[in-house]
C-alpha positions as CSV (number, residue, x, y, z in Angstrom):
1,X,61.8,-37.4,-55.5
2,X,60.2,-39.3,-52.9
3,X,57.4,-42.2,-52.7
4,X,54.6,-39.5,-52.3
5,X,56.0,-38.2,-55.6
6,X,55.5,-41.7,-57.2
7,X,52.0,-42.4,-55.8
8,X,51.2,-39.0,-57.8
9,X,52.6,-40.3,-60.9
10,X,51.1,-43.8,-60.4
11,X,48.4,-42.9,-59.9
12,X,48.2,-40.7,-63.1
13,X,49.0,-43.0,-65.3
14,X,46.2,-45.3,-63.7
15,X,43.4,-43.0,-64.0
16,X,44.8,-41.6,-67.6
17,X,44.7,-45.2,-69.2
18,X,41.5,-45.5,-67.8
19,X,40.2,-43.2,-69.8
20,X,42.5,-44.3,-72.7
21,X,41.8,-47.7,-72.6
22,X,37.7,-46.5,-73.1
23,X,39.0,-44.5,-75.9
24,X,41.2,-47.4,-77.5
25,X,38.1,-49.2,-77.2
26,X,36.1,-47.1,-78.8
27,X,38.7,-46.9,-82.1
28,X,39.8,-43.5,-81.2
29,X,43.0,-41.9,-82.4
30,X,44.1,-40.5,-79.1
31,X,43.7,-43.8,-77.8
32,X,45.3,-45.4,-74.2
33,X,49.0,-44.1,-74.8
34,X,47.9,-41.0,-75.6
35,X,45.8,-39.9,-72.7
36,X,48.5,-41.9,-70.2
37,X,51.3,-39.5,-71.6
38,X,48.6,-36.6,-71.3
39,X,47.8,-37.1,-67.6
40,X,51.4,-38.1,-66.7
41,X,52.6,-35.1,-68.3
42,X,50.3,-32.6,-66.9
43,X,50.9,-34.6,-63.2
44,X,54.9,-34.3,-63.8
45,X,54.6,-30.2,-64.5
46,X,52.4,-29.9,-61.6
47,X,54.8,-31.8,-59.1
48,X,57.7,-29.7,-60.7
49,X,55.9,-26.0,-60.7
50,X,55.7,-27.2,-57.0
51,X,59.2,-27.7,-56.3
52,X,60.1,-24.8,-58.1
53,X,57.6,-22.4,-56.4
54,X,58.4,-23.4,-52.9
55,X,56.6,-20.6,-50.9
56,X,55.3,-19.1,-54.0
57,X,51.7,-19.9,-54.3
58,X,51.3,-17.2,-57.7
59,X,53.7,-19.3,-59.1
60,X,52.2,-22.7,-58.9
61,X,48.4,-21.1,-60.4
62,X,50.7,-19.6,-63.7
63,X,52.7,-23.2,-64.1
64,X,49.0,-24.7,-63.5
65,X,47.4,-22.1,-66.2
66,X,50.4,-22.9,-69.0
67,X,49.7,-26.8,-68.6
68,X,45.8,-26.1,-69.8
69,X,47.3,-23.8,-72.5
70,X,49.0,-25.9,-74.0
71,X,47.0,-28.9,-73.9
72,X,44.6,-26.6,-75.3
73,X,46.8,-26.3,-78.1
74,X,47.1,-30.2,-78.3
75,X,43.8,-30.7,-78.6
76,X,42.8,-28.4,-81.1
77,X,45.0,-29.7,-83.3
78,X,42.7,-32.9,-83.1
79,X,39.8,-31.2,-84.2
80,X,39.1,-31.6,-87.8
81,X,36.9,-29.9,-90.2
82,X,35.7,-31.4,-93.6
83,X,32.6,-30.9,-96.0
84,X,31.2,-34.3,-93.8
85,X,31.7,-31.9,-90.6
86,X,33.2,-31.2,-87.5
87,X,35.3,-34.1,-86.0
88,X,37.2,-34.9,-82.9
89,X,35.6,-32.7,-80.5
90,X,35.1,-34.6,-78.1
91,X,38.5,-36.8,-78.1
92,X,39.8,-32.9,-78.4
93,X,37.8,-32.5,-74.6
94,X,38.8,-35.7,-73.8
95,X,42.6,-34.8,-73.9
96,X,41.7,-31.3,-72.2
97,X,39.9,-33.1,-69.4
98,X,42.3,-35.3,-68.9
99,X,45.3,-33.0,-68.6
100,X,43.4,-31.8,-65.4
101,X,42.8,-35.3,-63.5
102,X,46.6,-35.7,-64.2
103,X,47.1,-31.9,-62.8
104,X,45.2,-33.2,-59.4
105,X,46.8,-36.6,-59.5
106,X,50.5,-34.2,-59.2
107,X,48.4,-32.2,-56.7
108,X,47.9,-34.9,-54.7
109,X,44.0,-34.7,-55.3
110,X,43.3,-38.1,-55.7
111,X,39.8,-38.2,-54.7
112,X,38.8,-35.5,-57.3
113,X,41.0,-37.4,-59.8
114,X,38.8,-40.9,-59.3
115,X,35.9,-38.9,-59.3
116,X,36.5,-37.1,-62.1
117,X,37.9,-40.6,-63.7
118,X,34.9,-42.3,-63.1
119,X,32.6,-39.5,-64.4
120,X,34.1,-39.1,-67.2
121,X,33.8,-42.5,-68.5
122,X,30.1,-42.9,-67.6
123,X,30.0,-39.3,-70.2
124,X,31.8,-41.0,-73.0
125,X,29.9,-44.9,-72.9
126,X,26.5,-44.0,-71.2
127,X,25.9,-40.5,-73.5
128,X,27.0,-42.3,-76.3
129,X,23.9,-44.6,-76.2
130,X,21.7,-41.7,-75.1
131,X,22.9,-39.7,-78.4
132,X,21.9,-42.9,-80.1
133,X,18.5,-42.9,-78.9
134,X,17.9,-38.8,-79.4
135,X,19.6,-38.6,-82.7
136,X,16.6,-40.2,-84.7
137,X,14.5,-38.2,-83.1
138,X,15.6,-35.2,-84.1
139,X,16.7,-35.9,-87.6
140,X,20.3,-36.4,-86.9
141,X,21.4,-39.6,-88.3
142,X,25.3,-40.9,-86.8
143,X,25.8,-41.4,-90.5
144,X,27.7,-38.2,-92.3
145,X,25.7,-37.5,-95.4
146,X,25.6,-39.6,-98.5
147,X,27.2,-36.7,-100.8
148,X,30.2,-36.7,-97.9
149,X,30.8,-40.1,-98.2
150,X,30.8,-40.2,-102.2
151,X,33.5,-37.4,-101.5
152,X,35.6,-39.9,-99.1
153,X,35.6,-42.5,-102.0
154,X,36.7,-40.0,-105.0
155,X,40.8,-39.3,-104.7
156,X,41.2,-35.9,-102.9
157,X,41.5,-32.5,-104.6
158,X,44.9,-31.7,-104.6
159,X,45.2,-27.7,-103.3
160,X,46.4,-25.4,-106.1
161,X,50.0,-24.7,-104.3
162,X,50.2,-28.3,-103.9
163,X,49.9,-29.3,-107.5
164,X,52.6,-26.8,-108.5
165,X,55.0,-28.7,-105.2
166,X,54.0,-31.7,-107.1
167,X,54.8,-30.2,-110.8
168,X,58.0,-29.0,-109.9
169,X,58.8,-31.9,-107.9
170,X,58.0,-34.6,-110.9
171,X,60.3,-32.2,-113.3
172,X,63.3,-32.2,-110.8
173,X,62.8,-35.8,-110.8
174,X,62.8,-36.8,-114.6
């Protein structure tokens, strides 16, 4: 590892807690440790797959491909659908899109990396406002619907295999 190696990482974890630190801000789950770890990672497996490809460029682009499937994976799991809606879409992008500024941060594409940095958080705070002003508009309300929120305050349905888990579980304990 050398000091070029470090400036990658650096610089990852910079332009990932960027991002973070508008998410914390914004009270979202994958907040600033989250995207820092997300960038970091994706800049450590792309400074690896190019130690370990030396001369091989095929084998840097299928490293480079595995890193997006898998955050892929990561952020679908933050996706979240209920009777209110779809949520998390967009901290589900957020951790996708961040994955690849820490992929050019371990490239040593720093320029695209502040770029894409500062871009990114003029998306999530200056579209936020703009979906503020256009929601109205079009009969969207930021709100979920009243019947959704009535749900949210009522005890969740158990799921039928769950209330048998439970059944059995309070029997074995008595």
């Amino acid at each position: 590892m050398d000091w070029l190696d470090i400036l990658k990482l650096v610089m990852a974890i910079v332009f990932g807690g960027i991002i973070g630190m508008e998410r914390q801000i914004s009270g979202k789950p994958a907040g600033l440790r989250t995207n820092v770890l997300i960038c970091f990672g994706a800049a450590i497996f792309t400074i690896i797959s190019e130690k370990m490809a030396a001369g091989q460029a095929d084998s840097i682009t299928r490293i480079a491909a595995q890193i997006v499937t898998g955050v892929g994976f990561l952020g679908a799991g933050a996706i979240i659908r209920d009777r209110a809606g779809i949520h998390g879409l967009t901290t589900a992008a957020t951790i996708w899109l961040v994955s690849s500024i820490g992929m050019a941060c371990g490239a040593g594409f720093y320029s695209i990396a502040f770029v894409s940095t500062l871009l990114t958080i003029l998306v999530l705070i200056g579209l936020k406002s703009l979906e503020k002003l256009i929601a109205p508009q079009n009969g969207i309300t930021a709100e979920p619907p009243q019947n959704a929120q009535a749900h949210e305050n009522q005890e969740a349905e158990p799921l039928p295999w769950l209330e048998k888990h439970k059944e059995k579980s309070d029997k074995q304990n008595t």
